[in-house]
PASEBA-1860 file (N, C-alpha, C; in nm, 3 decimals):
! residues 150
1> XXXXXXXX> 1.326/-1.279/-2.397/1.186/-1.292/-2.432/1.156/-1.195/-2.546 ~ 1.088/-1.228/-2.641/1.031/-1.174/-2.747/0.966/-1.055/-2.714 ~ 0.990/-0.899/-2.775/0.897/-0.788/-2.748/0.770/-0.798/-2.799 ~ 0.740/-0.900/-2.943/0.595/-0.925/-2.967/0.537/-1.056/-2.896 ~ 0.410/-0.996/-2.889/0.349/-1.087/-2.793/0.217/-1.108/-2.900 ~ 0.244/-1.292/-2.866/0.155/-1.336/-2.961/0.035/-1.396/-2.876 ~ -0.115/-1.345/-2.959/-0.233/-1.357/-2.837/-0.268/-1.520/-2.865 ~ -0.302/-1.572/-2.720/-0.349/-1.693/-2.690/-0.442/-1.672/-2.592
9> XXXXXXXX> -0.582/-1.782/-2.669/-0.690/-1.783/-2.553/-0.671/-1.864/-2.466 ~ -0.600/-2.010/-2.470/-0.602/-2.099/-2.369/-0.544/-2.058/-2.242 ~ -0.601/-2.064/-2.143/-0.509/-1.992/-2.060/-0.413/-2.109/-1.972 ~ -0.397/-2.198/-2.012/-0.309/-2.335/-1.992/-0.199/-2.296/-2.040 ~ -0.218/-2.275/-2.236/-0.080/-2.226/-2.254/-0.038/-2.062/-2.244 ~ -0.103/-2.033/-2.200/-0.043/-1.880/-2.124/0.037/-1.930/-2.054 ~ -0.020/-1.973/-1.944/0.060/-2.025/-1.809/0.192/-2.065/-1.893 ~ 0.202/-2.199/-1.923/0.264/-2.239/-2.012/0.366/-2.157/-2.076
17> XXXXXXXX> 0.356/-2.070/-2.174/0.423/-1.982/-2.183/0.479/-1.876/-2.130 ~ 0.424/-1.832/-2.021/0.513/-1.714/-1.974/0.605/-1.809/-1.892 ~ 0.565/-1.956/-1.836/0.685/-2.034/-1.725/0.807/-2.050/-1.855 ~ 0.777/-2.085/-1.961/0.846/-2.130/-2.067/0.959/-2.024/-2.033 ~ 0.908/-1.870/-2.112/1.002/-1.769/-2.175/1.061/-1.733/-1.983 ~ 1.001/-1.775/-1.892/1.075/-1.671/-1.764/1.018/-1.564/-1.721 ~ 0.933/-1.478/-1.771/0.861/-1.428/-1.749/0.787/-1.413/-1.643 ~ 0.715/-1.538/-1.542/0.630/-1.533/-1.465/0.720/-1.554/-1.371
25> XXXXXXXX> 0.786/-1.599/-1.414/0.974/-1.616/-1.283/0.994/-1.495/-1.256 ~ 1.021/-1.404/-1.362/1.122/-1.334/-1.356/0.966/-1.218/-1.254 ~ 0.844/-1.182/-1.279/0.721/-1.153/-1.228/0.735/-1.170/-1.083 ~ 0.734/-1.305/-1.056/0.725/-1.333/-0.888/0.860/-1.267/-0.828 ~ 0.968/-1.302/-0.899/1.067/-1.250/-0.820/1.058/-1.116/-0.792 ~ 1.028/-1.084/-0.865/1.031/-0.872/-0.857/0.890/-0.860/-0.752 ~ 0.835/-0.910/-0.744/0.697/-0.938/-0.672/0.782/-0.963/-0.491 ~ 0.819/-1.079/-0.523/0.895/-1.085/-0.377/0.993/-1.026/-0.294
33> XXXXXXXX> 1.046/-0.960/-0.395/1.132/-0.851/-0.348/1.124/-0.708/-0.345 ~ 0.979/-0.666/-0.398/0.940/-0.561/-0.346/0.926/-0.495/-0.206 ~ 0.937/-0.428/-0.171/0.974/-0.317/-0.062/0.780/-0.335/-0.009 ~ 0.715/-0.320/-0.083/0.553/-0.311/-0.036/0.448/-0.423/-0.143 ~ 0.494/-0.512/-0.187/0.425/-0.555/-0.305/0.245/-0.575/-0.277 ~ 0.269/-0.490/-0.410/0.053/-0.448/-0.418/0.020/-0.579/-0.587 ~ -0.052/-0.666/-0.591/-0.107/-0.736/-0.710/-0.269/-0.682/-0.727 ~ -0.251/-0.635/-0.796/-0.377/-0.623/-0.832/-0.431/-0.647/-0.981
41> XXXXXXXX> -0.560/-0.697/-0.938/-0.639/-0.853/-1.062/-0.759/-0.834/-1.086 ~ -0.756/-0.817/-1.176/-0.918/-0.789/-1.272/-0.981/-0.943/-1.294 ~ -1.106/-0.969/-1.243/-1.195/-1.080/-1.205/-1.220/-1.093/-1.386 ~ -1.355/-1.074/-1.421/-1.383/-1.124/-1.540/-1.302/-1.078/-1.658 ~ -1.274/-1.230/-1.738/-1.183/-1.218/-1.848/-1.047/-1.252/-1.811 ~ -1.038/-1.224/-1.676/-0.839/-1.257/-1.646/-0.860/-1.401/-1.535 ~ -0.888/-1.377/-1.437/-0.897/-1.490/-1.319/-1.019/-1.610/-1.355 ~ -1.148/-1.528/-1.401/-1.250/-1.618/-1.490/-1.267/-1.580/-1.610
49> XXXXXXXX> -1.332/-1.708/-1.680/-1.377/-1.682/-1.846/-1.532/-1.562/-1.844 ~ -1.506/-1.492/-1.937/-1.674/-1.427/-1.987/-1.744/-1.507/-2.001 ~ -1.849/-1.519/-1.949/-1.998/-1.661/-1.945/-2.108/-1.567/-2.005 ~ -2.205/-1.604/-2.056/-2.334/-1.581/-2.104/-2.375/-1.527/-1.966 ~ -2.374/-1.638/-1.856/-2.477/-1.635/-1.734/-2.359/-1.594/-1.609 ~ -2.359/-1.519/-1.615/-2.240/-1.413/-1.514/-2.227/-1.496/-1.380 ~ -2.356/-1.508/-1.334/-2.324/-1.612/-1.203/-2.253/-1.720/-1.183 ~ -2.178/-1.748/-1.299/-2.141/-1.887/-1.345/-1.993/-1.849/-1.354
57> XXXXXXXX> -1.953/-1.786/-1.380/-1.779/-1.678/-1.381/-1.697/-1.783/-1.287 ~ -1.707/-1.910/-1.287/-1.617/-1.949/-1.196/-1.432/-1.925/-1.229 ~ -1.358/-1.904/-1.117/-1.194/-1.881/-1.158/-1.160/-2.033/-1.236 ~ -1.047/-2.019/-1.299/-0.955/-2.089/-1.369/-0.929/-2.195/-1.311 ~ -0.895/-2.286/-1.348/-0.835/-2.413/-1.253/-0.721/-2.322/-1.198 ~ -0.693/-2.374/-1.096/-0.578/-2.351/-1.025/-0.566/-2.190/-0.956 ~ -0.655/-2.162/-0.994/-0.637/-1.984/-0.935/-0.666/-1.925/-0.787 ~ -0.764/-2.025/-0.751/-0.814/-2.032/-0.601/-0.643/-2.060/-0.522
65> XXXXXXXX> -0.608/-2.178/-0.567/-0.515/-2.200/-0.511/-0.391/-2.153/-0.490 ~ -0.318/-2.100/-0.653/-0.219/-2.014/-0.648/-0.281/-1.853/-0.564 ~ -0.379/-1.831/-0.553/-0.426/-1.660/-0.501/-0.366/-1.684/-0.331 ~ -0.416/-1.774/-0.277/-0.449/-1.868/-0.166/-0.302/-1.879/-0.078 ~ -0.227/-1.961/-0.174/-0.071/-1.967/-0.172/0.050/-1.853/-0.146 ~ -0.046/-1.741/-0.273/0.061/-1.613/-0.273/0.004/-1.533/-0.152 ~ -0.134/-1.521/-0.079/-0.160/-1.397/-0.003/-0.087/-1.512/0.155 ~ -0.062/-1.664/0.185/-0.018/-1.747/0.280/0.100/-1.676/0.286
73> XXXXXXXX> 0.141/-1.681/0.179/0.322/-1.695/0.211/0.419/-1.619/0.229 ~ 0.308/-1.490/0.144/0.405/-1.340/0.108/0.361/-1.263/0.171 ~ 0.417/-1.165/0.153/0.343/-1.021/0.257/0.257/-0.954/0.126 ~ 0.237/-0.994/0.017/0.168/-0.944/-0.096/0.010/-0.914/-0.028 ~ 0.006/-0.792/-0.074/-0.141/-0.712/-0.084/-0.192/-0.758/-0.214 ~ -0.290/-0.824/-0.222/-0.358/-0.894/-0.329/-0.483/-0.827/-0.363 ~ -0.555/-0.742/-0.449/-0.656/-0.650/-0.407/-0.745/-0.671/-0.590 ~ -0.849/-0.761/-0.534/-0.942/-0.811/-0.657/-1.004/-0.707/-0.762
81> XXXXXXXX> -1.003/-0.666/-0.927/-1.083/-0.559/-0.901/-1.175/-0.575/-1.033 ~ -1.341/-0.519/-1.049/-1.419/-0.569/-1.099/-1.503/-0.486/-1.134 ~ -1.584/-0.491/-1.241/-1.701/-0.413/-1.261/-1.809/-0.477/-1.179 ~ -1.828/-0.548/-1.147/-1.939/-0.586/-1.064/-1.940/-0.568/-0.926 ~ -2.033/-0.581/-0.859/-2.050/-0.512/-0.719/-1.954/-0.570/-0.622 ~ -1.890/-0.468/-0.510/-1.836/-0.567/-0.495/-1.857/-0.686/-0.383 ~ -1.946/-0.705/-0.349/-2.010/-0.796/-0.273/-2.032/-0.920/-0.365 ~ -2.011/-0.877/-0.528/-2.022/-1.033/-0.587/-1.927/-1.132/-0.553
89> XXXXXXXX> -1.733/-1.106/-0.548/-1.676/-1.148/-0.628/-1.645/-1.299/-0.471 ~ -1.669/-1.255/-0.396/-1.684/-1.365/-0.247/-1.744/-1.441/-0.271 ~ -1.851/-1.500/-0.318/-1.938/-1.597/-0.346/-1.885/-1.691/-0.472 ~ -1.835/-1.596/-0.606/-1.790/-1.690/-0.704/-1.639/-1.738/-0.657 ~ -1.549/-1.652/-0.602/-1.391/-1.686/-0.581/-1.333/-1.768/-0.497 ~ -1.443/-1.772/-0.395/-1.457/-1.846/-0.257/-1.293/-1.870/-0.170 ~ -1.267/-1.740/-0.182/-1.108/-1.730/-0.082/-1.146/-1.752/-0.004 ~ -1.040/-1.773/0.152/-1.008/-1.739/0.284/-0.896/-1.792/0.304
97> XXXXXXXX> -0.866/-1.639/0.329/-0.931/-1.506/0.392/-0.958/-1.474/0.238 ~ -1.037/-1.373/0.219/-1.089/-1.292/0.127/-1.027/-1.198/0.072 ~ -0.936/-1.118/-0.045/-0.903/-1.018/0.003/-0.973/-0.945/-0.051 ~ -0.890/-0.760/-0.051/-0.994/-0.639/-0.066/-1.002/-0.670/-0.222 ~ -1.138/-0.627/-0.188/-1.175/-0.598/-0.358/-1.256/-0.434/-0.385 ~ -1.224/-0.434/-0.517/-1.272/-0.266/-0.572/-1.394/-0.328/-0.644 ~ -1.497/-0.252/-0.656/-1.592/-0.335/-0.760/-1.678/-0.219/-0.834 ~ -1.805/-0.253/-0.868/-1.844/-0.142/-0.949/-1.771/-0.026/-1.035
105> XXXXXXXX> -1.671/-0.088/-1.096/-1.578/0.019/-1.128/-1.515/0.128/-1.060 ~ -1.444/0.103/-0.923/-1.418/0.187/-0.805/-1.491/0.235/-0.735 ~ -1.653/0.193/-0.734/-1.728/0.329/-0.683/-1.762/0.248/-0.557 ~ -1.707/0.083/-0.515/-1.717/-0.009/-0.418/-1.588/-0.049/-0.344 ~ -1.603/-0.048/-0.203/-1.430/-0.130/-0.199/-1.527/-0.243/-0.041 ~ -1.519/-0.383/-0.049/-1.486/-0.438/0.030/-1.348/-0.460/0.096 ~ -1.349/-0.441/0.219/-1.260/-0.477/0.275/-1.197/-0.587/0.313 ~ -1.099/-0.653/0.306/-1.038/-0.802/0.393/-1.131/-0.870/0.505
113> XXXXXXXX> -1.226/-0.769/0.609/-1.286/-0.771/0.680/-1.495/-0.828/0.663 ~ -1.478/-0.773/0.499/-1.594/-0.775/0.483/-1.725/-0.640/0.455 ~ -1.606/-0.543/0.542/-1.716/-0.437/0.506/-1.728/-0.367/0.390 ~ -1.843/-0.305/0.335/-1.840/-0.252/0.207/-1.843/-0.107/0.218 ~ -1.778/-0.012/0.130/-1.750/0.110/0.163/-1.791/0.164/-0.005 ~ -1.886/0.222/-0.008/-1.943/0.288/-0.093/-1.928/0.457/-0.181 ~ -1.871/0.469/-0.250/-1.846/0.610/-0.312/-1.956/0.688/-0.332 ~ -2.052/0.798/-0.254/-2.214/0.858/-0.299/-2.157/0.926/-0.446
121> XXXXXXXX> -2.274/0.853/-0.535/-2.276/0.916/-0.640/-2.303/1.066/-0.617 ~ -2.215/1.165/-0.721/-2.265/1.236/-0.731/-2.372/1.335/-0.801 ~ -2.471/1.394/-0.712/-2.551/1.435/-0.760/-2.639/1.460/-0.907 ~ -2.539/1.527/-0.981/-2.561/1.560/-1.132/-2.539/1.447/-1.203 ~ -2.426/1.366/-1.154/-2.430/1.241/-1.214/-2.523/1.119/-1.200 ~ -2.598/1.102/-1.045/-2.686/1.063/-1.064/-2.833/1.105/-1.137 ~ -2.826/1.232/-1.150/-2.919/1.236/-1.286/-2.901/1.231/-1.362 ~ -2.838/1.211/-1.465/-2.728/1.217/-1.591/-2.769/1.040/-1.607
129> XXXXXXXX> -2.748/0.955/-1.477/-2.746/0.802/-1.501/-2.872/0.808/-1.513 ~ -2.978/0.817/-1.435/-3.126/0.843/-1.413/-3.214/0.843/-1.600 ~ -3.143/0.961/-1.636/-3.177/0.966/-1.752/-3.144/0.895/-1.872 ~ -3.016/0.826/-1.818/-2.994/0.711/-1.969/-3.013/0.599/-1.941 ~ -3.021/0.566/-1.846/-3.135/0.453/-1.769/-3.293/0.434/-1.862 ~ -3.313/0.565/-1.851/-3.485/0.588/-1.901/-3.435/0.540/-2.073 ~ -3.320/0.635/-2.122/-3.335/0.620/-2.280/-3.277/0.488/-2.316 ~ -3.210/0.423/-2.255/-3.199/0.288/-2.227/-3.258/0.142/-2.257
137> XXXXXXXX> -3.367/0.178/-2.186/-3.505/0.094/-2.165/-3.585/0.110/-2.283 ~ -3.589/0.236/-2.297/-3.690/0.269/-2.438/-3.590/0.150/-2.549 ~ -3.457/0.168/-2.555/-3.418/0.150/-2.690/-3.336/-0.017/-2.675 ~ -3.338/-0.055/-2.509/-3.275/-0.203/-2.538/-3.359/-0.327/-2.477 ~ -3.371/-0.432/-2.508/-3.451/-0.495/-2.405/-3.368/-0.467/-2.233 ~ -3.487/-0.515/-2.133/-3.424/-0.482/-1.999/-3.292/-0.560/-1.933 ~ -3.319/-0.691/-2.006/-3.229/-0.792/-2.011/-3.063/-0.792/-2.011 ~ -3.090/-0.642/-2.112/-2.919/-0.631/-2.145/-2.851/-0.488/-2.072
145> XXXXXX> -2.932/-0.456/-1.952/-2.906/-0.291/-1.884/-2.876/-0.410/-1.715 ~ -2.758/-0.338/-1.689/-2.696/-0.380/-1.563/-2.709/-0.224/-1.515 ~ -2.793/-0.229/-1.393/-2.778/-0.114/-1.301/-2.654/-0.104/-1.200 ~ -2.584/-0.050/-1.165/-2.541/-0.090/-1.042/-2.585/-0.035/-0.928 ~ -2.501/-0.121/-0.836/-2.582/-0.023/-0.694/-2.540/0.109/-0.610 ~ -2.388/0.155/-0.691/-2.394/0.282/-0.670/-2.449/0.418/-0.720
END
């Protein structure tokens, strides 16, 4: 396989290409023969496309199913991970079982189970956010400021 890697948006011929060069072969195998195998997958941009209207982030063709397939068959720890909360990514991904996901940029972890386990901001940092929140608002419409909920 080639050390340069040439960028493609379709993600058909991604697929496509890494089955081509061996790559995604040569991926699963080392995957299956790991001693503890951990996958871990960044939601928007990799599993779904960037949308205008975020609620809309649906996965890739085929991704439900291959996710679905690999957490059935393998002993693979499959562990979703996202800037968004992580109570979003269940509703757009629609697994089962579900697995863990990290969200808010680590500061969230649902569990396999469902429960959500929250990081307390800390203190100084929640004023620190508090305040660019405020200078924020002054300087963008509200439209384009995502709070989160940690």
């Amino acid at each position: 396989m080639s050390t340069q890697a040439k960028a493609v948006s379709d993600p058909g011929e991604a697929r496509e290409r890494l089955c081509r060069e061996g790559s995604l072969t040569d991926f699963l195998s080392q995957l299956r023969n790991a001693h503890r195998p951990l996958l871990l997958l960044d939601y928007d941009g990799t599993l779904a496309p960037f949308t205008p209207d975020r609620d809309r982030a649906h996965p890739y063709a085929g991704v439900r199913e291959a996710l679905h397939e690999l957490m059935a068959q393998t002993p693979t720890r499959v562990v979703l991970i996202s800037g968004r909360s992580a109570s979003d990514l269940p509703r757009l991904i629609q697994l089962d079982p579900m697995p863990e996901v990290w969200g808010a940029h680590g500061w969230e972890r649902r569990l396999p189970g469902g429960a959500i386990e929250r990081e307390p901001l800390p203190p100084l940092a929640g004023e620190a956010l508090a305040e660019a929140v405020v200078w924020a608002r002054k300087h963008w419409p509200a439209t384009h400021i995502e709070q989160k909920a940690s």
